[in-house]
MARBA-3410 file (N, C-alpha, C, O; in Angstrom, 1 decimal):
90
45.1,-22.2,11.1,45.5,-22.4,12.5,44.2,-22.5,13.3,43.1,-21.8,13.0 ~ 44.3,-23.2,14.2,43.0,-23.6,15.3,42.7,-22.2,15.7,43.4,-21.3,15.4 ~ 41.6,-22.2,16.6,41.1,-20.8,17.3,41.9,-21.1,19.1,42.2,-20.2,19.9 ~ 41.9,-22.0,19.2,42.5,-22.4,20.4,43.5,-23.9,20.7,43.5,-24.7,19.8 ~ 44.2,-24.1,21.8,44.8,-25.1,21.8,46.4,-25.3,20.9,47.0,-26.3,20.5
46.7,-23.7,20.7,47.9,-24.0,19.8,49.3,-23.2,20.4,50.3,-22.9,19.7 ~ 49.0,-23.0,21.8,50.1,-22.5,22.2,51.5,-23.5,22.8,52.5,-23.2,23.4 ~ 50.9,-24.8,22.4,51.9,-25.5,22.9,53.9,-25.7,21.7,54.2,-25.9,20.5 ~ 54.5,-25.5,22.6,55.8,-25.1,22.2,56.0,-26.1,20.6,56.3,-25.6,19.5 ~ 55.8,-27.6,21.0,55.7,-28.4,19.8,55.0,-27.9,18.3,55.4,-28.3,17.2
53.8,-27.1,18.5,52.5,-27.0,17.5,53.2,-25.4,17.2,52.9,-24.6,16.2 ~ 54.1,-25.0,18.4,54.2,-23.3,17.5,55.4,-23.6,16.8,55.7,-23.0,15.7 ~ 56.0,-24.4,17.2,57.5,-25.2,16.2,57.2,-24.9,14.7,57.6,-24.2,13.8 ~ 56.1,-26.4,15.0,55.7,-26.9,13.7,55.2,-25.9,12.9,55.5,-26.0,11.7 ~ 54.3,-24.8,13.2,53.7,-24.0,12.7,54.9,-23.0,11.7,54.9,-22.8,10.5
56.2,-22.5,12.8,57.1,-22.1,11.9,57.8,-22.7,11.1,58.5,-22.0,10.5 ~ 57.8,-24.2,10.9,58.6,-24.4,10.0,57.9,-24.7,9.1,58.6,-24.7,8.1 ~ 56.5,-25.0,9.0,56.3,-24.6,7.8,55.7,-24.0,6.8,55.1,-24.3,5.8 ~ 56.4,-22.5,7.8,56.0,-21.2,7.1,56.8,-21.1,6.2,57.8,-21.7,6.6 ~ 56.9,-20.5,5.0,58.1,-19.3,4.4,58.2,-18.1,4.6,57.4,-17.2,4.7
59.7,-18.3,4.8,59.9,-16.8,5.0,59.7,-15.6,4.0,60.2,-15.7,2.9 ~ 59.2,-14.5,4.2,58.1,-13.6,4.0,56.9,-14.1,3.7,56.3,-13.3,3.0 ~ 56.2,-15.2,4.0,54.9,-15.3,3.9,54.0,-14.7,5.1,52.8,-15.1,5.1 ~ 54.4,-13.7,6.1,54.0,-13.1,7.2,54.3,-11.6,6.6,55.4,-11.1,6.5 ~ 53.1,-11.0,6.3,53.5,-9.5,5.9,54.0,-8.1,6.9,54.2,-6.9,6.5
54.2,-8.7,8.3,54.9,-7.5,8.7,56.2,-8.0,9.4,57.1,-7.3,9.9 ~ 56.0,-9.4,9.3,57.3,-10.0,9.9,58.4,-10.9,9.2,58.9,-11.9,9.6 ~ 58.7,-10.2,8.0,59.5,-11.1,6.7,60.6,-11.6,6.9,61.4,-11.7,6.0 ~ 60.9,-12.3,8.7,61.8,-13.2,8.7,61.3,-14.5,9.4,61.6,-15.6,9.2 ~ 60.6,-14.0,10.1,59.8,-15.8,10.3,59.1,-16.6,9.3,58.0,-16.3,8.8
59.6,-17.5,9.0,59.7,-19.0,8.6,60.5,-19.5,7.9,61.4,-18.7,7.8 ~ 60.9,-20.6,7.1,62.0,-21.4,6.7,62.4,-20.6,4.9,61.6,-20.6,3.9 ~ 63.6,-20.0,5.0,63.9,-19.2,3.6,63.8,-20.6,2.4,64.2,-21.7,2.3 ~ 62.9,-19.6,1.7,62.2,-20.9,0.4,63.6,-20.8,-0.6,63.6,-21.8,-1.4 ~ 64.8,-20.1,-0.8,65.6,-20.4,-1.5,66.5,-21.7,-1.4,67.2,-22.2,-2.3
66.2,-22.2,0.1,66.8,-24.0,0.1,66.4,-24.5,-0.9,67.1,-25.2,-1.6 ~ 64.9,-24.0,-1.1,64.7,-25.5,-2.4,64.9,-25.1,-3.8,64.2,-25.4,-4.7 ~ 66.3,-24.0,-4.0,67.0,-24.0,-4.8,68.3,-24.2,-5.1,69.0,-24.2,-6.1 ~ 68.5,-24.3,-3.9,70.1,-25.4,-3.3,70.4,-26.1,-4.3,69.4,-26.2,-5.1 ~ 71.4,-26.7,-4.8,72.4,-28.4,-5.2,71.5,-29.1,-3.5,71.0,-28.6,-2.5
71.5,-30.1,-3.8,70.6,-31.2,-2.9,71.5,-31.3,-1.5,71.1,-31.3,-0.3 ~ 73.5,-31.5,-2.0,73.9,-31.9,-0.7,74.2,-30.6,0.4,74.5,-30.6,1.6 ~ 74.0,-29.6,-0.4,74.2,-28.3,0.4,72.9,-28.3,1.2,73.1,-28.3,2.5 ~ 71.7,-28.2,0.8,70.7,-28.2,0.7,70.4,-28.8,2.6,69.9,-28.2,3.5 ~ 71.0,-29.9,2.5,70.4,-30.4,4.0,71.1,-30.0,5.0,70.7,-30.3,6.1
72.5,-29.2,4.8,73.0,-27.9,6.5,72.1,-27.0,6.3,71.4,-26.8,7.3 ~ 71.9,-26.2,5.2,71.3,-25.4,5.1,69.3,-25.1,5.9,68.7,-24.1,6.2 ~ 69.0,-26.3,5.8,67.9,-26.1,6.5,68.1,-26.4,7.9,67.4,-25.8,8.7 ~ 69.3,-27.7,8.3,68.7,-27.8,9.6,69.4,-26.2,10.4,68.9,-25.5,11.3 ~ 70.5,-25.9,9.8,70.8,-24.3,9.9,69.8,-23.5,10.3,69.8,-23.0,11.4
68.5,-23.2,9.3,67.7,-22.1,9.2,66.5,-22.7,10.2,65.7,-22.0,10.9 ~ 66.6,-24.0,10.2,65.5,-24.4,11.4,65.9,-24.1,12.5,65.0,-23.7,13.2 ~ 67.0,-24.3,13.2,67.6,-24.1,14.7,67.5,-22.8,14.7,66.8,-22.4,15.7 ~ 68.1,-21.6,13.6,68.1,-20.1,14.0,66.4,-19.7,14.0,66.1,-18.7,14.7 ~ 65.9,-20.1,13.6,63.7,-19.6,13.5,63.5,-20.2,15.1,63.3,-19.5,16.1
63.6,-21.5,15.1,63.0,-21.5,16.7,63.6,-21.3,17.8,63.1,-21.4,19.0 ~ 65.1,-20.9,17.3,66.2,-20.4,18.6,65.3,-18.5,18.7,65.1,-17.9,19.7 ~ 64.9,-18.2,17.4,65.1,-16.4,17.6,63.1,-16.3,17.8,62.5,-15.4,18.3 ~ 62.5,-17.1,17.4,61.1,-17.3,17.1,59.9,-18.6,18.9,58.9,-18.5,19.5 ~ 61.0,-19.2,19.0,60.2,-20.3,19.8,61.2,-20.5,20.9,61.4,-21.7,21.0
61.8,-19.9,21.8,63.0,-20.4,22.6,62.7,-21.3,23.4,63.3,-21.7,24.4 ~ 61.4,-21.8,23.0,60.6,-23.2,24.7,61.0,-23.8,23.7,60.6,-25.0,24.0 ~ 61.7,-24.0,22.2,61.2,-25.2,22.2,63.3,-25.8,21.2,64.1,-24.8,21.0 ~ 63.5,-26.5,21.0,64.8,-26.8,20.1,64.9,-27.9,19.1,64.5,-29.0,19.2 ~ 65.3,-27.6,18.3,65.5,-28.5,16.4,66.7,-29.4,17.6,67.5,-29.1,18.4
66.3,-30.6,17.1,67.2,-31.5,16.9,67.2,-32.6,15.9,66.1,-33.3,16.0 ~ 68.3,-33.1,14.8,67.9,-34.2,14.0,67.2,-33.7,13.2,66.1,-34.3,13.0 ~ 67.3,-32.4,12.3,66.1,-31.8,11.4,66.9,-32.4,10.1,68.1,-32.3,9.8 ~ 66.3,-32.9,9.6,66.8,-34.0,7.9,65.4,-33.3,7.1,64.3,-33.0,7.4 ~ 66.4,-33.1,5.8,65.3,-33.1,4.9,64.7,-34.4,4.3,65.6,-35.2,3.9
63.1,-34.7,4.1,62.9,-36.5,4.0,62.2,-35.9,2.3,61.3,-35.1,2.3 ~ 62.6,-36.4,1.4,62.7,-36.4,0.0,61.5,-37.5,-0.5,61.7,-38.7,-0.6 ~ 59.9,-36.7,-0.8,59.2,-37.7,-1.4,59.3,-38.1,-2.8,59.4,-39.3,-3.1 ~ 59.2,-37.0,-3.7,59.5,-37.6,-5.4,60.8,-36.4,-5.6,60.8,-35.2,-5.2 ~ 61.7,-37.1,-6.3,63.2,-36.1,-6.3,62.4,-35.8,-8.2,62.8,-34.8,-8.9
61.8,-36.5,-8.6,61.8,-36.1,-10.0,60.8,-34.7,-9.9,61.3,-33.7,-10.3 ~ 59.3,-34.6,-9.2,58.7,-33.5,-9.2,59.0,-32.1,-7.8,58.4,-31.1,-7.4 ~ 60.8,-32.9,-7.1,60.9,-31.7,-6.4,60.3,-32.0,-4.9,60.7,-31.2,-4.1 ~ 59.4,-33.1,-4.4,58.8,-32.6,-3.9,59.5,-33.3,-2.4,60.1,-34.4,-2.3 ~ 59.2,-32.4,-1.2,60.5,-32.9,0.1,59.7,-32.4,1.7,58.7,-31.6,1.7
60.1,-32.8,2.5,59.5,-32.1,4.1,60.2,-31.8,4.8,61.2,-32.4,4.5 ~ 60.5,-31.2,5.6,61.1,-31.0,6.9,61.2,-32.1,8.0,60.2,-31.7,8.7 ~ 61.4,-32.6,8.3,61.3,-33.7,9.3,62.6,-33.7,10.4,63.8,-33.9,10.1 ~ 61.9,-33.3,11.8,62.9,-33.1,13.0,62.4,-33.2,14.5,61.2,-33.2,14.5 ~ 62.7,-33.4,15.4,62.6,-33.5,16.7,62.5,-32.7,17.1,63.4,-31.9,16.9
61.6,-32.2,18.0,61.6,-30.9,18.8,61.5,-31.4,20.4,60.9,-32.3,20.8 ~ 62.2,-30.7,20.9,62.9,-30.6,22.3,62.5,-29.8,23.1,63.3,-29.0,23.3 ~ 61.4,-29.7,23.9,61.1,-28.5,24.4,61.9,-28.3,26.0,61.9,-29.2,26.9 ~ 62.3,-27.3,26.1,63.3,-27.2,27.0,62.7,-26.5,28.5,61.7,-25.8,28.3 ~ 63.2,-26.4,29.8,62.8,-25.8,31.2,62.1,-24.2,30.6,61.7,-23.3,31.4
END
């Protein structure tokens, strides 16, 4: 993370999602729970835009998930992003 310039609602978004959750050792509920990417695939995409709306609804309230899809680079080694609209609100 920068030393400055990162309090904007969009960059604190992005920062939590993509954290995992417990990867913050006194706060082991902020960021995206890594058991999604042990999901079945079609479960797999309520389930995050789920866990992304509750992290920036309870974690970022300036800012809102909308349109969070999971975008799938190689399905053979697993590998996928988060990809969503953030909304920053009054």
């Amino acid at each position: 993370m920068i030393a400055y310039g990162n309090g904007e609602p969009q960059r604190c978004a992005a920062n939590l999602i993509m954290m995992v959750r417990g990867e913050c050792p006194y706060d082991r509920l902020r960021g995206i729970d890594g058991d999604i990417t042990d999901a079945p695939m079609t479960g797999a995409f309520g389930l995050v835009a789920e866990d992304v709306s509750w992290t920036l609804k309870y974690y970022e309230p300036r800012a809102d998930a909308q349109d969070t899809a999971l975008l799938i680079e190689d399905v053979i080694k697993g590998k996928f992003r988060i990809g969503t609209s953030i909304v920053v609100g009054e």
